[in-house]
C-alpha positions as CSV (number, residue, x, y, z in Angstrom):
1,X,4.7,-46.8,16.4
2,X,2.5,-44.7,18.6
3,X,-0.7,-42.7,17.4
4,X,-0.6,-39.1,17.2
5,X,-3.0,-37.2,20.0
6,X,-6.2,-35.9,18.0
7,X,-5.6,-32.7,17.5
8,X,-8.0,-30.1,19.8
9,X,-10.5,-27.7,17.7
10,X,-11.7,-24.5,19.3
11,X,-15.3,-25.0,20.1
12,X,-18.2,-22.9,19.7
13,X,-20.8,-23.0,22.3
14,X,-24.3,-22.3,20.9
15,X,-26.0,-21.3,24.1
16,X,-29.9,-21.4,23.6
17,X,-33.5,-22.2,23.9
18,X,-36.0,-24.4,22.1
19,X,-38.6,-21.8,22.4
20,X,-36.3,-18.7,22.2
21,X,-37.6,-16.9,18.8
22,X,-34.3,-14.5,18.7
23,X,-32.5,-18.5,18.4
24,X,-35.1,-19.9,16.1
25,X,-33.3,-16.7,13.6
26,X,-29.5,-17.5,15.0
27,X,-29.8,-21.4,14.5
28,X,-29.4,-21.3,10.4
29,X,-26.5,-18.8,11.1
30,X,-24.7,-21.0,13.7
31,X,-25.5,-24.2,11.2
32,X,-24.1,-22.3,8.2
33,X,-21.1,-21.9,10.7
34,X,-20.9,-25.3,11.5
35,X,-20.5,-26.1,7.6
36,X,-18.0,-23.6,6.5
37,X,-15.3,-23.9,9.8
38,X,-16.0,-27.7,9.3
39,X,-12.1,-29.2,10.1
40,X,-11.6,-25.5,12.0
41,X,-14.1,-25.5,14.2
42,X,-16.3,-27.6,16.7
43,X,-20.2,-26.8,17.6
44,X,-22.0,-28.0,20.3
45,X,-25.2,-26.6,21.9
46,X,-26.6,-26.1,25.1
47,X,-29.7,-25.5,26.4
48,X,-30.3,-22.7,28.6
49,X,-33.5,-23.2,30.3
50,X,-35.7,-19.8,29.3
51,X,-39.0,-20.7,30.8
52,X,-39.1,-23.5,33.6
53,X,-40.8,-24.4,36.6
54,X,-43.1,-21.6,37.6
55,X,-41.5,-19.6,34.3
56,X,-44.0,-22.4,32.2
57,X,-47.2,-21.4,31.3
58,X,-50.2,-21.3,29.1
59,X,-48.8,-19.5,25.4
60,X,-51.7,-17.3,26.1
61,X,-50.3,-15.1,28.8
62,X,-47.3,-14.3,26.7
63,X,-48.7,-14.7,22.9
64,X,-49.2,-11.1,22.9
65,X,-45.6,-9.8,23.5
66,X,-44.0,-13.3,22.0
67,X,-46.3,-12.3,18.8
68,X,-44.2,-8.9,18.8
69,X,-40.9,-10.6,19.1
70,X,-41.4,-12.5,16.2
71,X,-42.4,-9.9,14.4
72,X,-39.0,-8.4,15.3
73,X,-37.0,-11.9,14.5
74,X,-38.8,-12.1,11.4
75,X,-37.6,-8.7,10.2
76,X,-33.9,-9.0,11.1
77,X,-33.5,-12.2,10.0
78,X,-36.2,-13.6,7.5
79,X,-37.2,-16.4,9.4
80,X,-40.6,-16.9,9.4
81,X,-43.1,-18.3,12.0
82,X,-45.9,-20.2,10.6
83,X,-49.6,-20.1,9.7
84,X,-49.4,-23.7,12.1
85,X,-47.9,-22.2,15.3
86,X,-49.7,-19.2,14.9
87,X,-52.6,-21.2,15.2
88,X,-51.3,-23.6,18.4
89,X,-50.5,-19.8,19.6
90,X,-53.9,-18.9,19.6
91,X,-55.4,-21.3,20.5
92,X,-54.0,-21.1,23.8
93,X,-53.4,-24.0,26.0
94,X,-50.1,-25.5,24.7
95,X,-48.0,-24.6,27.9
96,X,-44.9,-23.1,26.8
97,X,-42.2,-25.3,28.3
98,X,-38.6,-25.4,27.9
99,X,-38.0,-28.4,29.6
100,X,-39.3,-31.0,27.8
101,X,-37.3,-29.8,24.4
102,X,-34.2,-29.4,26.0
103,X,-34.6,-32.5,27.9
104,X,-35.4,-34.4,24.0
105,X,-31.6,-32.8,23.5
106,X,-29.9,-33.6,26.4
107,X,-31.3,-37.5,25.6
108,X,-30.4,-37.5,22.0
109,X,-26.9,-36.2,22.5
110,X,-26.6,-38.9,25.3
111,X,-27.5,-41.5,22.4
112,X,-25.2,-39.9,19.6
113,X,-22.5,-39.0,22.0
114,X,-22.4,-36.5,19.1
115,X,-22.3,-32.8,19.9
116,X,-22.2,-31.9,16.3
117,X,-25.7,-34.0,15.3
118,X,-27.1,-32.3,18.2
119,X,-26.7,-29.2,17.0
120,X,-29.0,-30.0,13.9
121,X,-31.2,-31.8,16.2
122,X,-31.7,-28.4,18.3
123,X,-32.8,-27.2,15.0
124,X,-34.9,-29.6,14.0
125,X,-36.5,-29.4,17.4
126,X,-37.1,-25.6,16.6
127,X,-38.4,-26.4,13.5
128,X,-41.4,-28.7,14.4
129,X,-42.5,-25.7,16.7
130,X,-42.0,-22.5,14.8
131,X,-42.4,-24.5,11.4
132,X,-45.0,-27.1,11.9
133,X,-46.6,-26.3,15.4
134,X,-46.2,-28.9,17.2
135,X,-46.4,-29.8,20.4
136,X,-42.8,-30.0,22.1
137,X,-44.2,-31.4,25.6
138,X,-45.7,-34.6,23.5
139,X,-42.8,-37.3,23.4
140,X,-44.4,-38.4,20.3
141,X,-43.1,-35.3,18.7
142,X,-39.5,-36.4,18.4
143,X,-40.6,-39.8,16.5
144,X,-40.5,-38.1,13.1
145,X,-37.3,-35.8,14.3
146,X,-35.4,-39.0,15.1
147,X,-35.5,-40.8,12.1
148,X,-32.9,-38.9,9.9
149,X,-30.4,-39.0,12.4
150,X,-31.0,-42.8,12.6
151,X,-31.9,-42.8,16.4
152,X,-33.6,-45.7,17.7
153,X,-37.3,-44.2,18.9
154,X,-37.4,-46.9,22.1
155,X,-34.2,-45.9,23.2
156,X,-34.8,-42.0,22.9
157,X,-38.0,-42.7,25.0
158,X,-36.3,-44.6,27.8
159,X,-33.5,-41.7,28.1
160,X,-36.1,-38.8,27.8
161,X,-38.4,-40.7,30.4
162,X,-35.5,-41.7,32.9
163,X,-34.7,-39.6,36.4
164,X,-31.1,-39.1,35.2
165,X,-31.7,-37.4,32.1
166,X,-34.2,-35.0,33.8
167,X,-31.5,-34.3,36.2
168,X,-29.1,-34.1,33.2
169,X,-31.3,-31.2,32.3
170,X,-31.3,-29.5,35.3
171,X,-27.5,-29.5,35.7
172,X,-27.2,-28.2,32.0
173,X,-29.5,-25.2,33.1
174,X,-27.7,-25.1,36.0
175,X,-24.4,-25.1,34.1
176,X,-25.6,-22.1,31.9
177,X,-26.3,-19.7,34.9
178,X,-23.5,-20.6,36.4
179,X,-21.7,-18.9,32.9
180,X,-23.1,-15.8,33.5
181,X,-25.6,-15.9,30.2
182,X,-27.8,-12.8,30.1
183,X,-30.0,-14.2,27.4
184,X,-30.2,-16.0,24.6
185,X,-28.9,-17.2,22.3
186,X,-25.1,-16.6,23.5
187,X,-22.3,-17.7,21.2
188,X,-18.8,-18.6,23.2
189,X,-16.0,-19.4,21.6
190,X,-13.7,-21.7,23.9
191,X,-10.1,-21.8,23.0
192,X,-7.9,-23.4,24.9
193,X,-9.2,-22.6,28.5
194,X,-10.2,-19.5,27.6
195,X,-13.9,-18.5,27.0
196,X,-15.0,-15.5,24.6
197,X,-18.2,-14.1,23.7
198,X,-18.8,-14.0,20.0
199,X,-21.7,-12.7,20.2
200,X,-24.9,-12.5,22.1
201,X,-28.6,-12.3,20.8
202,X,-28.9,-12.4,17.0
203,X,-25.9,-11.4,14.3
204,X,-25.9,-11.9,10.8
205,X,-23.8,-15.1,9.2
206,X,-21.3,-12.4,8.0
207,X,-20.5,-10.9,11.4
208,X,-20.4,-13.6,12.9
209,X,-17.7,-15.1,10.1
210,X,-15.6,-12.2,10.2
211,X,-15.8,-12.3,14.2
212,X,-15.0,-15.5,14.6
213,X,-11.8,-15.3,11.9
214,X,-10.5,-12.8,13.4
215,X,-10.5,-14.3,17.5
216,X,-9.0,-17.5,15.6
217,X,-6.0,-15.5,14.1
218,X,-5.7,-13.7,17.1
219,X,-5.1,-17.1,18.5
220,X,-3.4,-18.7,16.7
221,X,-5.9,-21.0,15.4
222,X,-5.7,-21.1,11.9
C-alpha cells in the first residue's frame, strides 16, 4: 500500500542579520511563532548579509549611531543589550562582521539539514553578541552554542572553514538581494508559489499572529 505525500506547510522566511539590532528584538517574536503555528507553519531563516566586505569595520565608526538604535529596539520591544557588549562596543576593535555569523548558520544548517533548529541557532548566535559580548568572528564562539543542539564541534569547524560554505554564504546573500529585501529583518510568508510580506522591520508577537492568521485563511491554509 503506497505512503501518503507529506503534506506541504506554508513557510515563513525569517529574513535577517546576526548583527541587525531591529532582529535581535524580532527573533523572540518569530520563535514564539515558530511554537504556536507548530503543525501549521514552517520557519526557516536566512541571512541577509547587512555589513560585508568593505561594509565591515571597526564597531567604533558606527557605535555612536548603533548605540541609538538600540536604544530605539530596546524601547519598542524590551530587549535589552548588555552591560558585556556595551563594553566590546566601547572598546572598539571588534570588527563588526556579518559574515562570519551567517557563515556559522549556513554550516550548522548544512549539519542539521534542519531549517527549524537553525532558527534557534540564529538566535543563539544573537544572543552571545547582544547578551554575552562575544566575539562572532572567533570560531571558538560557536563551541558553547553547539552543544544543545548536539552538533559535533569538529565537524562544525570543517564546514565553517571550507571554500564551499563560504561560497554558500555568498549565494545566500546573493539570494536575499536578489528578493528585493529593503532591510531587515523581513518576514515572507511562502504559500504555494506565492511569496507575501508579513511584515518588514520589527512588529509585535500579536500583529504578527493576527497577520499571519488571517493570509492563512485567505488561503486556505488552515
Amino acid at each position: 500500500m503506497a505512503t501518503a505525500a507529506p503534506v506541504s506547510l506554508p513557510e515563513l522566511l525569517y529574513i535577517h542579520d546576526p548583527l541587525c539590532g531591529w532582529c535581535y528584538g524580532m527573533s523572540p517574536v518569530i520563535s514564539r511563532v515558530q511554537a504556536e503555528f507548530a503543525g501549521r507553519l514552517d520557519v526557516s531563516v536566512l541571512c541577509g548579509g547587512m555589513l560585508t566586505g568593505e561594509g565591515a569595520a571597526p564597531i567604533a565608526e558606527t557605535w555612536s549611531d548603533l548605540q541609538k538604535e538600540l536604544a530605539n529596539v530596546a524601547m519598542a520591544t524590551g530587549v535589552e543589550t548588555s552591560i558585556a557588549f556595551r563594553a566590546l562596543a566601547q572598546e572598539g576593535t571588534y570588527v563588526y562582521d556579518s559574515e562570519p555569523p551567517s557563515r556559522a548558520i549556513v554550516a550548522f544548517r548544512q549539519i542539521t539539514q534542519d531549517p527549524a533548529r537553525a532558527v534557534a541557532f540564529a538566535h543563539a548566535v544573537q544572543l552571545a553578541l547582544f547578551r554575552d559580548g562575544l566575539d562572532l568572528n572567533d570560531p571558538t564562539t560557536y563551541n558553547a552554542l553547539l552543544a544543545p543542539f548536539g552538533v559535533e564541534v569538529t565537524e562544525f569547524h570543517r564546514r565553517f572553514a571550507a571554500p564551499e560554505t563560504v561560497r554558500a554564504t555568498q549565494q545566500e546573500f546573493a539570494a536575499v538581494a536578489r528578493i528585493g529585501v529593503q532591510g531587515f529583518p523581513t518576514s515572507v510568508v511562502r504559500l504555494a508559489e506565492q511569496g507575501y510580506v508579513l511584515a518588514r522591520g520589527y512588529q509585535p508577537y500579536e500583529q504578527v499572529r493576527q497577520e499571519l492568521e488571517q493570509l492563512l485563511r485567505e488561503n486556505g491554509a488552515l
